[in-house]
N, C-alpha and C positions, 0 to 999 in steps of 0.2 A: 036405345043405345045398348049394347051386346057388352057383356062381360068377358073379358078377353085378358088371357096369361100369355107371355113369352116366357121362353128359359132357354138358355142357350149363355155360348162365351162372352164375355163380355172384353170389347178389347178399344181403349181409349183412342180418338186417330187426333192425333195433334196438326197443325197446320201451322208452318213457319213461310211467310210470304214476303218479296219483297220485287229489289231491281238489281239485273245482275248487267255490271256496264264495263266488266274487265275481266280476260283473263290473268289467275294465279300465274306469278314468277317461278312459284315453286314447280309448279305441273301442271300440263294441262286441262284444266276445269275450270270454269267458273264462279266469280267469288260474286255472294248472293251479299248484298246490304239488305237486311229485313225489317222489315218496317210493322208486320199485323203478324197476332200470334192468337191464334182458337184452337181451340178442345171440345170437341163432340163424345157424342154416346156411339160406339161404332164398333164392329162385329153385328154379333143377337143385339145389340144395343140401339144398332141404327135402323133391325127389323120393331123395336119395342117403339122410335121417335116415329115410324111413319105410321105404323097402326094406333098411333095417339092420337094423328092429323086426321085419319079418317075415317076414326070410330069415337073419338072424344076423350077415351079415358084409356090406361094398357098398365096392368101388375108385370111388373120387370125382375123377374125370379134370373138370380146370376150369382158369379164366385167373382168375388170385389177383388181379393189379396191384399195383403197389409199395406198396400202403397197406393189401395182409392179412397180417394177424400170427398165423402158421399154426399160435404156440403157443398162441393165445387157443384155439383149437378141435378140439385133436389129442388132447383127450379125451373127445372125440366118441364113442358109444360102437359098436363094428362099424364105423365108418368109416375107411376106409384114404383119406386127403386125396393125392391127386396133382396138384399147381399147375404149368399152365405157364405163368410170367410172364411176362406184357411191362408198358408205362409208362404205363398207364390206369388212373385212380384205382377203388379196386376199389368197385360197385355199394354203395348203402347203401339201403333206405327204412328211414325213422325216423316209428313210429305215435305222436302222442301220446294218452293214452287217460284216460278218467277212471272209474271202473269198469268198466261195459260200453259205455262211449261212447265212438266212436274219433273225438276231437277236429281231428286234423291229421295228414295225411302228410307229409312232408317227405322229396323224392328229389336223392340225390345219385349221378352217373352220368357215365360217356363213353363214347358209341357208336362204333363204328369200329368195322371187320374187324381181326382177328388179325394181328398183325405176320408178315410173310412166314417170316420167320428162324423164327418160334416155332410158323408154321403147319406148315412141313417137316420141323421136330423132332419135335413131336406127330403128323405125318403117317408118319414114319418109326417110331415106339415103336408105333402104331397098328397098323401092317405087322408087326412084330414081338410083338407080345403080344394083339390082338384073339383069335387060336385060342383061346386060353386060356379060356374066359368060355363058359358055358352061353348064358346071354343077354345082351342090352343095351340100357339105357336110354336116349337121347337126348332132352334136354328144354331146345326151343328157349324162351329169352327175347327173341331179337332183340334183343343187347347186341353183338354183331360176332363171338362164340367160336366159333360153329358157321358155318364160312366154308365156299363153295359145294364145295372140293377135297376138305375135310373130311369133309362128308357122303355126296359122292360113295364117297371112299374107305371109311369105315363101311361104307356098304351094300355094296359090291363085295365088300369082305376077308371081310361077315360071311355075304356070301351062299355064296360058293362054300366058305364052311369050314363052313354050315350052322348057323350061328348066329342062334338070333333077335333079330331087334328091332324095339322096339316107341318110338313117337316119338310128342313131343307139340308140334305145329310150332305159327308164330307166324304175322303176318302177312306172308308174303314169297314169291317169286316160287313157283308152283304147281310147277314143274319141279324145283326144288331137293330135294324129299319123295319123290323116283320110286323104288321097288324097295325100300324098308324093308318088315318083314311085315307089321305092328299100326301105326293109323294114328289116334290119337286126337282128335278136333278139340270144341269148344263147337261152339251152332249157328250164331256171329255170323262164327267161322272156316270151318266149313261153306258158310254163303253167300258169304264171300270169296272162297273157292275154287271155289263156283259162278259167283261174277261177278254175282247177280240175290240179291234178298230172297227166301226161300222161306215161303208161306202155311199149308200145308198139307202132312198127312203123303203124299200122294201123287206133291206136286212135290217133299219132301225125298228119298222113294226114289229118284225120277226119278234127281237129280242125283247123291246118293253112286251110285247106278250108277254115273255120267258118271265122277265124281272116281276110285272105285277100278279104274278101268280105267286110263283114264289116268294116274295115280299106279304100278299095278302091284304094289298089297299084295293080301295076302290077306285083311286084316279089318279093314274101315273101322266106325269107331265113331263117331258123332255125340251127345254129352251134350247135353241139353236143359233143363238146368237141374231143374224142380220137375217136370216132364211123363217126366222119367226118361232115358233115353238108347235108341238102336238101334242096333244090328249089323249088318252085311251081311259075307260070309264068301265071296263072289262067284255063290251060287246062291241063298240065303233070308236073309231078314232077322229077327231077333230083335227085338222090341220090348220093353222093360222099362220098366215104372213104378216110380217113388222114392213110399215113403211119406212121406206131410207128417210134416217136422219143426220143429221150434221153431230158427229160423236163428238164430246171433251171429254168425257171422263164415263169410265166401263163401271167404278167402283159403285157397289149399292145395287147396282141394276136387279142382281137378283134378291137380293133385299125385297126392293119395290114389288117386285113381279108374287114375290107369295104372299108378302103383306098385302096387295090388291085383292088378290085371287081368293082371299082365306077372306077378305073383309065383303068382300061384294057375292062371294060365293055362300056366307052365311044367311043374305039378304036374300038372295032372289031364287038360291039352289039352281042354277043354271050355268053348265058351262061353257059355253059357246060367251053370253055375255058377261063374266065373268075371265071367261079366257081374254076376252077382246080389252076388258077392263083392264088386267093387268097388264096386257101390252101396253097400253097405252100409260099406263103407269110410269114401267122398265123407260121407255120414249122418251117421256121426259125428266128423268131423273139421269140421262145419257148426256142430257145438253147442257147440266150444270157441273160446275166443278166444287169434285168432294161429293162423299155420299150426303142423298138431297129427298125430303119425303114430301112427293106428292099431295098438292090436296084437289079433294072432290070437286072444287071449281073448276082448279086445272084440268083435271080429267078430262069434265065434261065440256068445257073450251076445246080440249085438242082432240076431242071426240067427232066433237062440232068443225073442227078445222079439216078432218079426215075426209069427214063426206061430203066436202066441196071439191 
């Protein structure tokens, strides 16, 4: 069993569920009767519950805000919850849903960078217990927790102690992402960080050249949605296709997909099986509704189901 750290936002997703069997008088929407009401670990949170599931154990390094209640969740199962707080109300989206229809989002949030005092603290525990950790997950939301010294510091402490990591960045400045190993991006993050719309699979290689040079990982990944995802490892590229599947819900998917890749990619150092792993991860965590974490049985069922 691998020692394994997340850090990243940490953002509550509430689930308000019921049956909607009338249109409102007042306008027209539908008035939801709710019947079942849950609270997950979701952002970095719901990367921290799937590499629980299948790696056993996961240190869940996040900014709580005065408004998380760390008893609602400390029986989380394999998750060790480390909060460093400061006074921002802690992330909420709230789905309203009516069987498999997801009627309303409703997000509650405050952006800001990490308060200094709490950046130095977590800067300094970082310096002092990152050796520890096989590998590490980083899973930017663009919520303010992962601040430019932060990151820096991660990759510096994790590189010269030879520790991997593996990150799933957001929209923000392309410099901040340089020297991590595994570099996971969608293709709409892809082109941001190309600067230019990409048409074709010829100008996407083009540019992840460009990106992983510049960036200075060793394994840029580009998900592409239904068309599958590619690789580039700095000398060849890997191309995988995603078998069609019947989608409910998109949320998590990339979650799934770098929690596999970082969990199965520790294991075997192979990307190709690795790649194929996390697809199939992303696969079926597509078919549930609400972000949903894989386990290795499933996997290896829908692995088995593939090559029939």
């Amino acid at each position: 069993m691998s020692k394994v750290l997340v850090l990243g936002d940490l953002i509550i997703d509430k689930y308000v569920s019921g049956q909607v069997e009338r249109i409102s008088p007042e306008a027209p929407v539908p008035v939801l009767n709710p019947n079942n009401f849950y609270n997950c670990l979701g952002g970095a949170g719901n990367v921290a519950k799937c590499i629980s599931v299948l790696n056993g154990n996961v240190d869940f390094i996040f900014n709580s805000g005065n408004s998380f209640d760390i008893k609602e969740f400390e029986n989380e199962k394999n998750i060790n919850l480390i909060p460093f707080s400061d006074n921002r109300v802690t992330a909420i989206k709230t789905r309203y849903l009516s069987g498999s229809n997801h009627l309303l989002r409703v997000d509650q949030e405050e952006v800001y960078p990490l308060l200094e005092s709490v950046e130095n603290e977590l800067i300094s525990y970082l310096r002092n217990n990152l050796k520890n950790y096989d590998y590490v997950i980083i899973s930017d939301y663009d919520k303010g927790f992962l601040t430019p010294k932060l990151l820096e510091t991660i990759s510096s402490v994790c590189r010269v102690n030879n520790i991997k990591t593996y990150l799933d960045p957001k929209f923000r400045d392309f410099n901040l992402y340089k020297n991590f190993d595994v570099i996971k991006c969608n293709k709409i993050e892809t082109e941001f960080f190309a600067n230019k719309k990409i048409f074709n699979e010829k100008e996407l290689k083009r540019e992840i050249k460009k990106i992983h040079k510049n960036l200075n990982c060793k394994i840029f990944i580009s998900t592409l949605s239904s068309e599958g995802h590619i690789c580039f490892d700095g000398s060849k590229f890997n191309k995988f296709k995603t078998k069609a599947e019947e989608v409910y819900d998109v949320s998590g998917a990339g979650d799934s997909f770098i929690s596999a890749f970082s969990h199965f990619y520790n294991v075997n150092q192979d990307i190709k099986t690795s790649s194929f792993l996390a697809s199939v991860a992303s696969a079926i965590s597509i078919q549930k509704m609400g972000c949903y974490a894989p386990s290795i049985s499933e996997i290896n069922k829908k692995t088995d189901e593939n090559k029939n």
